[in-house]
C-alpha positions as CSV (number, residue, x, y, z in Angstrom):
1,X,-6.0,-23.5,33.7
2,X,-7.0,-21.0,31.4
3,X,-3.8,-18.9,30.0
4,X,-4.1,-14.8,28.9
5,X,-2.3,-14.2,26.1
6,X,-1.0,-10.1,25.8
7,X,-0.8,-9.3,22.2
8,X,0.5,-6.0,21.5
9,X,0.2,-4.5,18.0
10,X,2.7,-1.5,17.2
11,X,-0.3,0.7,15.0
12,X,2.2,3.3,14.5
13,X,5.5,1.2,13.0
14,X,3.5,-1.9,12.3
15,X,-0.1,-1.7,12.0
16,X,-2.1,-5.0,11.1
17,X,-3.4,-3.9,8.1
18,X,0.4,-4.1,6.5
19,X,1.5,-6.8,8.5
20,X,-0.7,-9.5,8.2
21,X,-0.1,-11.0,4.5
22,X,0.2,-14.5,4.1
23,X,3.5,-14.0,2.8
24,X,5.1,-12.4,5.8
25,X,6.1,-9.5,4.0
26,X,5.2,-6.0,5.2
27,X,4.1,-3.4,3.0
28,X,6.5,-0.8,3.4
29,X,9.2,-3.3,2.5
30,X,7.8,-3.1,-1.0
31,X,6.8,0.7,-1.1
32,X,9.9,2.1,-0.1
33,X,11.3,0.9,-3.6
34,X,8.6,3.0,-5.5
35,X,8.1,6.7,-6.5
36,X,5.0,8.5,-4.5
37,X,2.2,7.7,-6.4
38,X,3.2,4.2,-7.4
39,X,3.6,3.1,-3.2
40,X,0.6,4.8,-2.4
41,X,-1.8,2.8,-5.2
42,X,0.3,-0.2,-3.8
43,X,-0.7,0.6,-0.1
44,X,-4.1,1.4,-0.5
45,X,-4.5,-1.7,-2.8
46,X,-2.5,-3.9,-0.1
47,X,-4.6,-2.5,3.0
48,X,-8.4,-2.5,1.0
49,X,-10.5,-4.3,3.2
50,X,-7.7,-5.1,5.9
51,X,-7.5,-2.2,8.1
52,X,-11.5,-1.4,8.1
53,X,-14.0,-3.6,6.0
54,X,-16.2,-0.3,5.6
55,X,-13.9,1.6,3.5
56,X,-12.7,-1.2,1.1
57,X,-14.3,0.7,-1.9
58,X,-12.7,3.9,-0.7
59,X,-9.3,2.3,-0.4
60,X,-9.9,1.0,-3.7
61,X,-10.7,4.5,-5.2
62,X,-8.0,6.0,-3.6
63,X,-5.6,3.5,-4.9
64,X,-7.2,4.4,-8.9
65,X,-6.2,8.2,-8.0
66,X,-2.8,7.6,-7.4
67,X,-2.8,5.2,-10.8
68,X,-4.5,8.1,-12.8
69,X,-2.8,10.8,-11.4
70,X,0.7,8.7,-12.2
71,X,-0.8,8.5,-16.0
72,X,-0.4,12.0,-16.2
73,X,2.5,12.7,-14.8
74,X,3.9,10.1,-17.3
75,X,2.2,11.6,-20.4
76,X,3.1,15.6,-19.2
77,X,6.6,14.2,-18.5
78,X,7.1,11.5,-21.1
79,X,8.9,9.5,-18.7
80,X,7.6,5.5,-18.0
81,X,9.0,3.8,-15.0
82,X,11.7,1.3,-16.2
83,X,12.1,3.0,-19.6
84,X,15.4,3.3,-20.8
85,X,16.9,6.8,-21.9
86,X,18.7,6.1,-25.1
């Protein structure tokens, strides 16, 4: 007897692509904790290959965006993430 598994996949809440790590932890877990640009390098990085093989390299340069364009708002602002104001 041959069983039929239904798997349903919530792409809206839950999408594979920041679900499926090893380590059980979803992606927005971690994000949520981070400014704008900092989540998004971290989501694009996180996702690169998973949610379409095709546009690793564009996750990828999408995630180096967000990292340069958070360079430059620390150097126009002077502020560093985790730096203490004395």
């Amino acid at each position: 007897m041959t069983e039929k598994f239904n798997i349903v996949v919530d792409q809206v809440n839950h999408p594979l692509h920041y679900t499926s790590d090893p380590s059980g932890v979803e992606c927005i877990q971690i994000t949520r904790h981070r400014n704008f640009n900092v989540g998004n390098a971290f989501k694009y990085l996180w996702r690169a290959g998973l949610k379409n093989e095709e546009t690793q390299i564009e996750d990828l340069k999408k995630a180096i965006f967000y990292i340069q364009d958070e360079i430059n708002m620390t150097i126009v602002t002077g502020k560093q993430i985790g730096r203490a104001h004395v």
